[in-house]
C-alpha positions as CSV (number, residue, x, y, z in Angstrom):
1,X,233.3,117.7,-87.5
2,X,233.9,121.6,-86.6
3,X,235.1,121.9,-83.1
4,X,235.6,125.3,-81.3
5,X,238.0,125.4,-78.0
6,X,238.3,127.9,-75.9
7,X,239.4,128.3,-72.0
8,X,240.5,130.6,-69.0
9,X,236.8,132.7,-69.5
10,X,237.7,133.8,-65.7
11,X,233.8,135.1,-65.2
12,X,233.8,137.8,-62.7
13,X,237.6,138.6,-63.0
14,X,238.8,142.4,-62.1
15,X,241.7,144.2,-62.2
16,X,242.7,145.9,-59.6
17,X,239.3,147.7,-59.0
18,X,237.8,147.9,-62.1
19,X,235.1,145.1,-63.3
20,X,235.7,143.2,-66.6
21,X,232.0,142.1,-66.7
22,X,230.3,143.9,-69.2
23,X,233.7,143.5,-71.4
24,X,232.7,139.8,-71.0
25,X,229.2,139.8,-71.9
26,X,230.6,141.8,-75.5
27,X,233.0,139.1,-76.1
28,X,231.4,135.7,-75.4
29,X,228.9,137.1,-77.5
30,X,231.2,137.3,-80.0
31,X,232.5,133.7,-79.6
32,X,228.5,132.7,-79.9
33,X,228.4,134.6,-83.0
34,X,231.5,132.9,-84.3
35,X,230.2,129.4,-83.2
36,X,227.4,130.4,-85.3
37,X,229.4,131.4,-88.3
38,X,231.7,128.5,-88.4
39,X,228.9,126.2,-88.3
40,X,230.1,124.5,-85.1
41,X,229.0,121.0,-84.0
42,X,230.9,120.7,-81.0
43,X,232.5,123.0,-78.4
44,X,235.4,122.5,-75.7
45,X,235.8,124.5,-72.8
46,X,239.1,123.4,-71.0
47,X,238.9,125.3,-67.6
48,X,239.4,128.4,-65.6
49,X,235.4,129.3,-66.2
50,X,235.7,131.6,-63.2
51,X,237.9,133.1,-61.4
52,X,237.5,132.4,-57.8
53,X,235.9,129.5,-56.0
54,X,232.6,131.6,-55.2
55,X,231.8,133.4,-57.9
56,X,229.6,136.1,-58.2
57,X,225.9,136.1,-58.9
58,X,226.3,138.2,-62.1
59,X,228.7,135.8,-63.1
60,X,226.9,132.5,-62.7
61,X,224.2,134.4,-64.7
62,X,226.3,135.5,-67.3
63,X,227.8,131.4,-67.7
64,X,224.3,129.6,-68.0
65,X,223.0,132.3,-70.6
66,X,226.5,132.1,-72.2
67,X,226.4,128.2,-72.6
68,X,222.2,128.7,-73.4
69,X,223.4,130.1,-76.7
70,X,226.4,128.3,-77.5
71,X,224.3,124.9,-77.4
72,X,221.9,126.1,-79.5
73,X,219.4,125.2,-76.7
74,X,221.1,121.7,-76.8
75,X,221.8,120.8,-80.5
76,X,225.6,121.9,-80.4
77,X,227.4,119.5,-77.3
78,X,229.6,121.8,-74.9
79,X,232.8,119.7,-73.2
80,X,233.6,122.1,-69.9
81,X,236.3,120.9,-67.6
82,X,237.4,123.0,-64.3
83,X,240.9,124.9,-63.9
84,X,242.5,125.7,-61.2
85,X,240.5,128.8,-60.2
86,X,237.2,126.7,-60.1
87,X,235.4,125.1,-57.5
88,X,234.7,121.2,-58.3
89,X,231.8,121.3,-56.5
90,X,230.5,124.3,-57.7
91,X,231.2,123.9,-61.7
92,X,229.6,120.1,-61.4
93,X,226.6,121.3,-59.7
94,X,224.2,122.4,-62.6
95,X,225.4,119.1,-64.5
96,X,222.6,116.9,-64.3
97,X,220.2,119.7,-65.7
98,X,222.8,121.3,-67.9
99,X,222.9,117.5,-69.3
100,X,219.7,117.8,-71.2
101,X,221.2,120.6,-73.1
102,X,224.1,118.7,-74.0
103,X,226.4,120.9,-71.8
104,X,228.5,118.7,-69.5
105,X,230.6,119.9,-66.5
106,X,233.2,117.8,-65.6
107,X,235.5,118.3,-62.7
108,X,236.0,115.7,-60.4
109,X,238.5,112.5,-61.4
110,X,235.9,110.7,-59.6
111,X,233.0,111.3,-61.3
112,X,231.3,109.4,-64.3
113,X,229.1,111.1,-66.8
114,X,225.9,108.6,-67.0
115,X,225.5,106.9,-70.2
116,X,222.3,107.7,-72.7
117,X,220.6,109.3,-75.6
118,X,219.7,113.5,-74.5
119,X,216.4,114.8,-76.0
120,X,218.7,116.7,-78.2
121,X,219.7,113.2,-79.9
122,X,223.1,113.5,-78.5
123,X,224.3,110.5,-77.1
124,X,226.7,109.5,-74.6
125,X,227.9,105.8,-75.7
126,X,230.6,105.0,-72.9
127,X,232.0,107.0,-70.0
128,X,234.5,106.1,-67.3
129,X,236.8,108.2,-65.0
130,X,238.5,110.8,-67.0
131,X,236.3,109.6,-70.4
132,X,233.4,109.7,-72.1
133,X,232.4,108.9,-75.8
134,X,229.5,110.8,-77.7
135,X,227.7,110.4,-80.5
136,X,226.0,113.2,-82.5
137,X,223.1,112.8,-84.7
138,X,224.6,114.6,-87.2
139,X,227.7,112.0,-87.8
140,X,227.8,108.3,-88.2
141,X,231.4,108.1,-86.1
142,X,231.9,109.1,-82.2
143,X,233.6,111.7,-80.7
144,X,236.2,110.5,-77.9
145,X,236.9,112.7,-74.9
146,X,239.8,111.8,-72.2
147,X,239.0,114.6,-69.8
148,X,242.2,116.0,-67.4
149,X,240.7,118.8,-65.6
150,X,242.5,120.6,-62.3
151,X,243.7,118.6,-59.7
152,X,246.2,119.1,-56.9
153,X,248.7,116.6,-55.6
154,X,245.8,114.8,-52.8
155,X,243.5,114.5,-55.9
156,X,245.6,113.0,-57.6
157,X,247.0,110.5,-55.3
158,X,243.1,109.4,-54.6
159,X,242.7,108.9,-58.3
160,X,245.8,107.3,-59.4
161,X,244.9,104.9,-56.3
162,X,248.5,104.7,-54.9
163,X,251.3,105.8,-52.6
164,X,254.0,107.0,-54.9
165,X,256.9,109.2,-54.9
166,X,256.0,113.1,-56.0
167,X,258.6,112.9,-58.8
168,X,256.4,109.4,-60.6
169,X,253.0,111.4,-60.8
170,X,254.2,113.0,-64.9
171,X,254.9,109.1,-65.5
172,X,251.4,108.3,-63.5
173,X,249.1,110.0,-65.2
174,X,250.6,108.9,-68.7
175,X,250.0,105.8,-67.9
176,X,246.9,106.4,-67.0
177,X,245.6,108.4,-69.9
178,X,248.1,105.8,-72.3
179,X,245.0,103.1,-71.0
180,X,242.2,104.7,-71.6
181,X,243.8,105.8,-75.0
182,X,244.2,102.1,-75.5
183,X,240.5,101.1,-74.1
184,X,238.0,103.8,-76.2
185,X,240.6,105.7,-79.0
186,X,240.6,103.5,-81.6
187,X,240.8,105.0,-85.6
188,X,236.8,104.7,-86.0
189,X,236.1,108.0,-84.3
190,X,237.7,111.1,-83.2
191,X,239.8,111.2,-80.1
192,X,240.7,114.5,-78.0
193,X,242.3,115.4,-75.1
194,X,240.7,118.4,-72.9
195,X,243.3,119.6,-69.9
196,X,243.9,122.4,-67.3
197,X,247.8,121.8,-66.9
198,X,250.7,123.0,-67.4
199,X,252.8,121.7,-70.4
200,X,255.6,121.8,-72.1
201,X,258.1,120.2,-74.4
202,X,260.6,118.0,-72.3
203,X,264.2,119.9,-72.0
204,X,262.7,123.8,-73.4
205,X,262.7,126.3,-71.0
206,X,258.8,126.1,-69.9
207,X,256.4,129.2,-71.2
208,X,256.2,131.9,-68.5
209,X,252.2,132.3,-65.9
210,X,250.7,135.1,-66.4
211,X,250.9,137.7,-63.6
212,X,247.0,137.4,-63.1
213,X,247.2,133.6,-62.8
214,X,247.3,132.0,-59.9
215,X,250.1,129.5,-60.3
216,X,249.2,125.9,-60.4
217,X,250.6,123.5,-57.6
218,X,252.7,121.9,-60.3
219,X,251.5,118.0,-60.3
220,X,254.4,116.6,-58.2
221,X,256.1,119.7,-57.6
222,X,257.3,119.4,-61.0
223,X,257.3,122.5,-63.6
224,X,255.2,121.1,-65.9
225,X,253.4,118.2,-67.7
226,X,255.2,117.1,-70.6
227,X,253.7,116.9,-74.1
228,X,255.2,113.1,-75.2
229,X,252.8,111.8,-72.1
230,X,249.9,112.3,-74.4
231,X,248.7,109.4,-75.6
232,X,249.7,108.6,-79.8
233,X,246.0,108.3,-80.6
234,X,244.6,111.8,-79.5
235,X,244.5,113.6,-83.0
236,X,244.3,117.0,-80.6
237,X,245.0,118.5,-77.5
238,X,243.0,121.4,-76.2
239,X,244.5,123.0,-73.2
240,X,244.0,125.7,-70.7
241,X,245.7,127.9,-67.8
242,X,248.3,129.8,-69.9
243,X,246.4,133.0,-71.5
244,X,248.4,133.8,-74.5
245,X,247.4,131.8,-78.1
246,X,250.7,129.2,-78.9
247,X,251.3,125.5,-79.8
248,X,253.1,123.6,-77.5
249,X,255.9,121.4,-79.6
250,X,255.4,117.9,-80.4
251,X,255.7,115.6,-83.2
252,X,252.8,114.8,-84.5
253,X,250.2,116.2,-82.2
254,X,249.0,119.5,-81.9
255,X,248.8,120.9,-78.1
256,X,247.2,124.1,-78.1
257,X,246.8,126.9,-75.5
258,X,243.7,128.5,-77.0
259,X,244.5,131.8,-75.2
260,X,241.9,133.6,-72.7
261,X,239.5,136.0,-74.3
262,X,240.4,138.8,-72.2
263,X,243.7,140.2,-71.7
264,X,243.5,140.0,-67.6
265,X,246.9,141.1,-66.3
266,X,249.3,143.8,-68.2
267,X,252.0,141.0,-68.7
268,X,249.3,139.6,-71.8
269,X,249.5,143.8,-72.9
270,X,251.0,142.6,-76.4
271,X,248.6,139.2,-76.7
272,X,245.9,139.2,-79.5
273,X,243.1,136.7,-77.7
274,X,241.7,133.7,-79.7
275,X,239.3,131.3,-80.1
276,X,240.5,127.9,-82.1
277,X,238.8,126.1,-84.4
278,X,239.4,122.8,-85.4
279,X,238.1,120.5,-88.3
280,X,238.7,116.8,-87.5
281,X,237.5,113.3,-88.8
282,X,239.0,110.0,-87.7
283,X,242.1,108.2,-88.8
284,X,243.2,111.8,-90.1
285,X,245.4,114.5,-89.1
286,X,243.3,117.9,-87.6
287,X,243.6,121.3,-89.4
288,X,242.8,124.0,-87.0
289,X,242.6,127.9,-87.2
290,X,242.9,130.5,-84.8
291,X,240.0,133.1,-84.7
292,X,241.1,136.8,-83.3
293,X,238.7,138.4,-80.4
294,X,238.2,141.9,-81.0
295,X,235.9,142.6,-78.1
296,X,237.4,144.3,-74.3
297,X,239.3,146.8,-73.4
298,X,243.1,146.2,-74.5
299,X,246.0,146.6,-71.9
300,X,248.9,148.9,-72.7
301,X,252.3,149.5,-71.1
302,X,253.2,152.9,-72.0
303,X,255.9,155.5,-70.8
304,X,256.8,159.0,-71.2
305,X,259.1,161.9,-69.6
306,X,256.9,164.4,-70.5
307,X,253.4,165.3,-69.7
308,X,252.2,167.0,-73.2
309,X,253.1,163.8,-75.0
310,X,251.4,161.4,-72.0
311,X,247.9,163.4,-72.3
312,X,247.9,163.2,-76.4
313,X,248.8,159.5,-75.7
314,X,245.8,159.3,-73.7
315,X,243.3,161.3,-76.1
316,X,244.5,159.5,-78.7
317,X,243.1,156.0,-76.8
318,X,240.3,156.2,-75.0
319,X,239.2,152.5,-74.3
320,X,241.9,150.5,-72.6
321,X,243.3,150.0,-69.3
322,X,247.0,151.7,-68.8
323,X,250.0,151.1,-67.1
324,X,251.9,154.0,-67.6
325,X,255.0,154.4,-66.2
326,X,256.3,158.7,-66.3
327,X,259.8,159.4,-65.9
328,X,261.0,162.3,-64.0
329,X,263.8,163.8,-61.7
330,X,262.0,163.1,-57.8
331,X,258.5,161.8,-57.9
332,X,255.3,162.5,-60.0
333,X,254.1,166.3,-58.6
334,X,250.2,166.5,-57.2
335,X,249.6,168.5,-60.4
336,X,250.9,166.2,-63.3
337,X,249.5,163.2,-61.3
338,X,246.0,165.0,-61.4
339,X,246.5,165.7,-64.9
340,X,247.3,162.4,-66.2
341,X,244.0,160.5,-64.0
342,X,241.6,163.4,-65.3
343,X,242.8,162.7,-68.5
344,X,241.8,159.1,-68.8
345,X,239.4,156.5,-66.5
346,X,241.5,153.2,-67.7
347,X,244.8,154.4,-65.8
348,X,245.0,151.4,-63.5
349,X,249.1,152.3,-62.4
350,X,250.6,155.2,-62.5
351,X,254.4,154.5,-61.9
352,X,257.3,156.9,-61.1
353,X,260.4,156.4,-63.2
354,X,263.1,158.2,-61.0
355,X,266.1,159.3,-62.8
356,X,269.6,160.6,-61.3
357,X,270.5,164.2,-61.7
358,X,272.7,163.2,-64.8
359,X,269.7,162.2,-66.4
360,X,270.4,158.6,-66.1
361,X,267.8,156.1,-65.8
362,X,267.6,154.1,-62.6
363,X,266.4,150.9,-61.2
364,X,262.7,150.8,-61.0
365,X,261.2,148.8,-58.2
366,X,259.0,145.7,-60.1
367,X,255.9,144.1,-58.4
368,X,258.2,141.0,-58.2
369,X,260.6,142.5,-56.2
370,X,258.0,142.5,-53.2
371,X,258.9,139.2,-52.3
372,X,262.6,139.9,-51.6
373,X,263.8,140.4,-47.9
374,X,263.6,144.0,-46.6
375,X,267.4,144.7,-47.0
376,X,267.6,143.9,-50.3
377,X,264.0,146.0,-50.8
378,X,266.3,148.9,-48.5
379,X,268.9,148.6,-51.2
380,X,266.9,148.8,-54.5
381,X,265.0,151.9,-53.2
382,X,267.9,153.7,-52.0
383,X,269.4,152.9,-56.1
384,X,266.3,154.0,-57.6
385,X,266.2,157.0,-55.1
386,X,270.1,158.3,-55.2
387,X,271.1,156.5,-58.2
388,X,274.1,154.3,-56.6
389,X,273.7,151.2,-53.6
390,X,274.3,152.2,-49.9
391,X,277.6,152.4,-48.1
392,X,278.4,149.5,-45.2
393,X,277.3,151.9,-42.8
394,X,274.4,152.8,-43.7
395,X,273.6,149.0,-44.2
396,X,274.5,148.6,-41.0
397,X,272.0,151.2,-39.4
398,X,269.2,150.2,-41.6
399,X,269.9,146.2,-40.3
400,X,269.9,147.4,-36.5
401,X,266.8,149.4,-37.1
402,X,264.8,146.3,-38.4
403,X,267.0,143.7,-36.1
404,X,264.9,146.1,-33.2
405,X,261.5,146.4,-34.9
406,X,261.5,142.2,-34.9
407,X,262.4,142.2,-30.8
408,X,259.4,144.8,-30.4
């Protein structure tokens, strides 16, 4: 059986103000046309369809014609859990009519896909929470399915049907998944796991969010999930929430990130986006092969000190989305900062790299330093402005000044 996963589609995702949509449409148009190609029989969405709970009309439009083709108007099974930037409600909505076409939404620990043969021939056999089985016409064995999509910490504790301690819920739900392994994965079929979580090996230092993710509420306000909680009969593990392509480590399993399609924040500037696709029969181990996306806009992190070189940069590459950072002596003048946004409609930020009079490079104030408390903000600007940290007394005055704006 050929299996495509993706995940993290993030349907009607921006950055900053400019719309990814039509950079969408081009490239889930090109995962239908490499469904096609492959010869898929089944596919696996594992979360983060959209991007925000209440998604935009355009987007909801651009999903159901999406999935239209991708089923082959219900011959080829789609598998779509939510992630953490989807609605349960919403994503399970369209299910029992999205059903006929073999497409099921599944979202809700709770909820049980309903048993029975589709007019497409597909079949589910058995189902229970966070399961189903199917059974394609195509293939005299079953396809198993334990299905982890999103949850946060109340979900969780209404599923796992207990009071526990936050640091048992990684132990909880490998229990939990370890039984239904045990129930419905046996060697006569294929058995997958599709999540939205985070995980990692247990003891490696975990893989970094990317800055347009919203993090996850870490189940048990742990870091992560860890990989040897998957059952030993899943043959393969097809994740979301992390953007970038990689296989987590485990013995004998492979857990794969299949990457978003779309580079959405300029901390994935350097990704190449995938598609995976898997080949898998029962009792034997999975080959799988990641497929390159072409389609979008890439995201670039550039930087230069001098203006000639920037706008031959920019000629040089019209269709992307820029970061570029210039480097000069005080700030970027009216002039060069006109020059450099006629120059090119992808510059999203346009950052001043202020050096000292020596010519040596200062501190540059990061978006993640907007979290820090306003002295130590006081501090880095005054470095990146003057090239050395403020004296005591000027501490001082700056700390009085605040201390008075708080009483007002």
């Amino acid at each position: 059986m050929k299996i495509l996963h993706t995940a993290d589609w993030h349907l009607g995702k921006r950055l900053q103000e400019y719309s990814r949509i039509e950079e969408q449409k081009l490239v889930l148009d090109e995962i239908c046309q490499i469904a096609n190609q492959q010869d898929v029989d089944l596919v696996l969405l594992a979360g983060d369809i959209f991007d925000t709970f209440n998604p935009t009309h355009e987007a909801v439009e651009l999903l159901y014609k999406t999935l239209r083709r991708l089923s082959k108007n219900g011959t080829r099974p789609i598998i779509a859990i939510s992630g953490n930037h989807d609605s349960t409600q919403f994503v399970e909505a369209p299910d029992p009519l999205a059903r006929e076409l073999g497409i099921l939404f599944y979202s809700r620990y709770d909820t049980i896909i309903p048993v029975g043969k589709l007019d497409s021939g597909v079949e589910i056999v058995r189902s229970e929470s966070g399961f189903a089985e199917l059974k394609l016409p195509a293939f005299d064995f079953p396809v198993r399915l334990i299905l982890a999509p999103y949850a946060n910490e109340v979900s969780l504790r209404t599923y796992l049907g207990e009071e526990n301690r936050e640091a048992e819920f990684r132990n909880l739900l490998a229990k939990n998944w370890q039984k239904l392994a045990d129930r419905n994965c046996d060697t006569a079929g294929i058995n997958l796991f599709v999540g939205h979580f985070f995980f990692m090996k247990e003891g490696e230092k975990p893989e970094a969010e990317p800055e347009s993710e919203r993090p996850i509420l870490h189940v048990g306000g742990t870091q992560a999930l860890f990989t040897d909680h998957l059952p030993a009969q899943i043959q393969y593990a097809a994740l979301g929430h992390l953007h970038r392509y990689h296989s987590v480590a485990h013995p004998s399993i492979p857990v794969v990130y299949s990457s978003s399609p779309l580079a959405y924040s300029f901390s994935e500037a350097d990704q190449e986006k995938k598609v995976v696709i898997i080949d898998a029969e029962p009792a034997k181990p999975v080959t799988f092969q990641p497929i390159g996306l072409s389609q979008g806009r890439p995201l670039y992190r550039v930087q230069f000190d001098e203006l000639s070189k920037a706008l031959q940069w920019l000629e040089e590459n019209p269709y992307c989305f820029v970061e570029l950072t210039y480097e000069t002596e005080h700030s970027i003048d009216a002039a060069t900062r006109k020059a450099l946004l006629k120059a090119h409609d992808g510059i999203v930020n346009l950052i001043p790299q202020i050096k000292n009079p020596h010519g040596q490079q200062n501190y540059s104030l990061q978006v993640e330093d907007l979290g820090k408390d306003m002295t130590t903000l006081f501090t880095l600007f005054y470095q990146s402005e003057k090239g050395q940290e403020p004296n005591e007394e000027l501490l001082g005055i700056f700390k009085e000044v605040i201390s008075q704006n708080d009483q007002l």
